[in-house]
N, C-alpha and C positions, 0 to 999 in steps of 0.2 A: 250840089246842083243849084242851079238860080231860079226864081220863081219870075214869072211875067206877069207884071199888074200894070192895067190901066195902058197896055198895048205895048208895054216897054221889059225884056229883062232886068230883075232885079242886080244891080253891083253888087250884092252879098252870095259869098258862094258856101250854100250849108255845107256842112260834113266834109270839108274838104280835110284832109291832113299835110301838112305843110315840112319840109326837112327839117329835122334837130339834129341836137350831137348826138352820134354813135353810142351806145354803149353795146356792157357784153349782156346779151341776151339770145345771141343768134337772128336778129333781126336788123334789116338796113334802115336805118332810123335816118340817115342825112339823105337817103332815095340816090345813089350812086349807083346802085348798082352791086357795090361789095358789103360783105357782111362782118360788121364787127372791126372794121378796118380803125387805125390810128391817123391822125392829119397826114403825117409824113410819110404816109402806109407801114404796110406792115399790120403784124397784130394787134388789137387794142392792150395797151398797159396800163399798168396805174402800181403807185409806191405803196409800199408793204415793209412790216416789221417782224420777222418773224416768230412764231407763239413760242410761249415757254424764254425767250431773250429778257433781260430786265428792261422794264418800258421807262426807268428812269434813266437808263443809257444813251434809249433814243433820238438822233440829231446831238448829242453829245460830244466835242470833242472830235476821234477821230472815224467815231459812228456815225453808217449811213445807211440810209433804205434802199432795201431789192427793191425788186420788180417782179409782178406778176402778171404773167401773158393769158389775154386772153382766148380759150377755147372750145369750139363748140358752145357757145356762147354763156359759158364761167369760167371764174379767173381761177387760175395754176398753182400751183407750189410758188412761197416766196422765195425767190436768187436772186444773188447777189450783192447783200446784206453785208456791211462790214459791221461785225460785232465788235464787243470791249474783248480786248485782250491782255495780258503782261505788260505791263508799264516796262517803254526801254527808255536809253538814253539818245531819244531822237528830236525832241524839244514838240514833240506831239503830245497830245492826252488819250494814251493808248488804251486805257479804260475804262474810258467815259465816264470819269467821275470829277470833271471839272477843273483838275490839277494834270499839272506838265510835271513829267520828269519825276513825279518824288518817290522818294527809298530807294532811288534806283544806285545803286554803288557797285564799284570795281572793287579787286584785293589788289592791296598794294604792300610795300613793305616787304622783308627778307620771311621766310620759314626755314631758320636752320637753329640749331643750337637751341638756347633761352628766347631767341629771336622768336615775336609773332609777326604776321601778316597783320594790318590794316583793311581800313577800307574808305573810299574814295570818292562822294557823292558825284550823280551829275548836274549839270547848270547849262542851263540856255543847249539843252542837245551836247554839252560833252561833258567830259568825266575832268576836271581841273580844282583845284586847291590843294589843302595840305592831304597829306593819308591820318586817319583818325585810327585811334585805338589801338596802332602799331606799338610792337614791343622792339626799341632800336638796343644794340649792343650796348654792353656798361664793358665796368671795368670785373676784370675775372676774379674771383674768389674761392676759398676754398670751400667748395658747397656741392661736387659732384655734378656741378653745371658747367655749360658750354656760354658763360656767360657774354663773351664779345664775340662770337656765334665764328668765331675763324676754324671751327669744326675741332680741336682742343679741348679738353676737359683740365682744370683747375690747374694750368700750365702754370708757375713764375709764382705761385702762391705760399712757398716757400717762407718762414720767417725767424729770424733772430728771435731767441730767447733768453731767459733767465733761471737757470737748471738750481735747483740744491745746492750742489757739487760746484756749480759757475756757469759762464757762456754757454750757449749752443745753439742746436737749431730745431727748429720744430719746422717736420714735415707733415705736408697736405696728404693725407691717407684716405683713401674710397670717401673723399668727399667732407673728412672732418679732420682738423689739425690733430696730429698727433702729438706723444710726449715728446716735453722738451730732450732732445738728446745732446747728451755733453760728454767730454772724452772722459771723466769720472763718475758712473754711475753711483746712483745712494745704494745700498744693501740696508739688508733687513737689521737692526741693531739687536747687537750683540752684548752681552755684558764684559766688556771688556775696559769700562773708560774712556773709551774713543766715540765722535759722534760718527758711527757708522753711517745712519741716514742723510746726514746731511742737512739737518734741520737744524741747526745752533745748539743743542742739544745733546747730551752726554746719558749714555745706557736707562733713557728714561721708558719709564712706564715698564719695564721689562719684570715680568715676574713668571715663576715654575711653578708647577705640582712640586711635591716633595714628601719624603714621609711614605708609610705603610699603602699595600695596593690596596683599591679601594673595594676591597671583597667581603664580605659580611658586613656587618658592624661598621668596619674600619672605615676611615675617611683621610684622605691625603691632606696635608696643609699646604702654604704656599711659604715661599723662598721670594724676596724681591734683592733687586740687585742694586747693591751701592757702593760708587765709589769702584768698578770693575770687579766686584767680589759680591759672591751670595749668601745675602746674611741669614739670619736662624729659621726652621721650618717653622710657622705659624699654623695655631689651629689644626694640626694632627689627631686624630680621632686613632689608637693603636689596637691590638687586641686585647681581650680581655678575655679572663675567664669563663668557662661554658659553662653555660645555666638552662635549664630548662625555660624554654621561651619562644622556640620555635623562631631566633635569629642565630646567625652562625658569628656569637662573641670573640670567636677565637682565634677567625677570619681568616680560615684554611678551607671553606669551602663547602664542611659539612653542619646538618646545623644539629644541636642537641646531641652529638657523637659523645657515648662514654661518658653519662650524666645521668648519677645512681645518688639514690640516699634512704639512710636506713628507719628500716622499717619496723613493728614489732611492741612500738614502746606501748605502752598498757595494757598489754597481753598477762593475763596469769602467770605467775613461775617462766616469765621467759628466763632463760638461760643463755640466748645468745641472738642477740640482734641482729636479721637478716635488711636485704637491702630491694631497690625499687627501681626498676628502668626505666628513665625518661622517655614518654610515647610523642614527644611533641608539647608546644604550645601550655607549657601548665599543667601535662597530664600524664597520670605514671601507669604505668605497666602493675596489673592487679594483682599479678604473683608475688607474693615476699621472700623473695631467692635466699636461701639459705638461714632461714628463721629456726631454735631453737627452741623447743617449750618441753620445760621438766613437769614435774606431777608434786602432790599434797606429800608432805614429808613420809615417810615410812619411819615407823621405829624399831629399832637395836637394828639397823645394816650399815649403821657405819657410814653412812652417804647423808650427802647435800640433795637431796630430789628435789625440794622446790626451788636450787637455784636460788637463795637468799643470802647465802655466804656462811647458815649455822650446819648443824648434823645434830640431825636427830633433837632440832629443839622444840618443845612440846609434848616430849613423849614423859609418860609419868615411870618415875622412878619405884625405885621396888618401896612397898609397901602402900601404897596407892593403886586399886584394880577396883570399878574399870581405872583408866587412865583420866587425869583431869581434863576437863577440858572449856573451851570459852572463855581461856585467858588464864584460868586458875595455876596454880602451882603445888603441884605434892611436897608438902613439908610435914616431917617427921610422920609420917603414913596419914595426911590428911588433905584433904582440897583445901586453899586458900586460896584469897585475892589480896595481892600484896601483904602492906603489913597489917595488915587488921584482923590475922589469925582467922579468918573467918571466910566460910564459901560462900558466894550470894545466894541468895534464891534462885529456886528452878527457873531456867529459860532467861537467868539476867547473866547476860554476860562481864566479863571481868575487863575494863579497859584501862590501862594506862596505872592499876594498882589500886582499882574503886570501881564499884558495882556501877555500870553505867544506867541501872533504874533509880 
């Protein structure tokens, strides 16, 4: 409104509001008439980046801002936003990170055989120079590869060699040379004087077993060949006599078989020495198979009883009763001890012809 002073309207108009630019509010801020409207009409816009996008992308290369429209007087979902995406070979900066083209490669090169694939950067939007890291055809070998990649394995690999025997050829087998083959093979050497193998060399190193089998005890020796003949067994271990010892010396298979020894010796009056069966190892059998033992001489029968080879010696002759005894001898009806006409004392016995007290 204008105020009148001094008979005149004031030129200043209070409170008036005057048009501005549009915004989105739902109100006609330029006084048009429309609400929320753009210059060019249509709805109001304005650029947007969309949330969650990386804001370092933003205007980037070949990033650019949507648009959001306005309605009901606030602005919309942001579209049409071009985001970073896979780097191609277009000479753009497809992921907004400042650089054109890079890591972007083709495969190039063969895949067959030993053969790789490469790979083939791009430049300036195409794919051009050498291929990098490719594996190209060699020459073939004997390796169970496809090495000049013509779909062949270790064709033409074939080669000349130099056998024992002579010339020949050594072939390419599942991928590794085999032996040299020549129209005389070597054989295993024999003792015969000839070099069988083929190695310069005449019935060498050639040696046998020889000699007894190697069962108990026994040990074989060895035979070596010289000169096409097998000279004498060495170091033959043969059988031996069976002993109680719990090995088979006799080297038939059994051990300790039929290994006795006699038994008996300091036994009273033996009369006939029995004998003791090998149990093993150093140990006999407790029974004394067939042991004789006679008794204290008897007197006037005429017999050996104690087995000493006399009869009836010790017994007192007539005219001596009791009988002497403790070594003494009946002489002329009397006890004596040897020559000293004389009987010892009671309870001294008579040794050797003299009173042993």
């Amino acid at each position: 409104r204008s105020t009148c002073a001094d008979g005149d309207w004031s030129r200043r108009c209070e409170g008036e509001v005057l048009p501005a630019a549009e915004t989105c509010d739902g109100r006609d801020q330029d006084c048009d008439g429309q609400v929320d409207e753009s210059e060019g009409g249509g709805a109001l816009r304005q650029p947007c980046w969309p949330d969650g996008a990386p804001a370092a992308a933003r205007g980037v290369g070949a990033c650019a801002d949507g648009q959001q429209r306005c309605t009901n007087g606030s602005f919309g979902v942001c579209e049409g936003a071009t985001l970073p995406s896979g780097e191609r070979c277009d000479n753009l900066d497809n992921d907004c990170d400042g650089e054109v083209d890079e890591e972007v490669y083709e495969s190039c090169g063969r895949d067959e055989g030993a053969c790789r694939p490469g790979r083939r950067a791009c430049r300036n939007g195409q794919f051009s120079g050498r291929c990098e890291d490719d594996i190209e055809p060699g020459d073939e070998t004997c390796n169970g590869l496809d090495d000049d990649c013509d779909g062949r394995t270790d064709e033409g690999t074939d080669a000349a060699c130099q056998g024992q025997c002579g010339p020949g050829t050594q072939r390419c087998v599942d991928g590794a040379p085999g032996a040299c083959e020549v129209p005389v093979m070597p054989e295993n050497e024999r003792c015969n004087g000839e070099d069988d193998d083929c190695d310069g060399r005449t019935d060498e190193g050639l040696q046998r077993a020889c000699g007894a089998d190697p069962v108990g005890t026994c040990r074989q020796g060895m035979q070596a060949c010289q000169g096409g003949v097998w000279g004498d067994c060495v170091g033959e271990e043969g059988p031996e006599p069976e002993v109680c010892d719990a090995l088979d010396n006799d080297c038939d298979g059994d051990t300790d078989e039929g290994v006795v020894r006699s038994c008996g010796e300091g036994v009273e009056f033996v009369c006939e020495l029995g004998v003791q069966r090998c149990i093993g190892n150093q140990m006999w059998d407790g029974t004394c198979v067939g042991l004789v033992v006679g008794e204290a001489e008897i007197c006037a029968n005429d017999r050996d009883d104690d087995c000493d080879g006399a009869v009836d010696e010790g017994c007192a002759p007539a005219g001596c009763d009791p009988a002497c005894g403790d070594g003494h001898q009946c002489v002329d009806g009397a006890c004596v001890c040897g020559d000293t006409g004389a009987a010892c004392a009671p309870g001294i016995a008579c040794v050797e012809g003299g009173c042993a007290g």
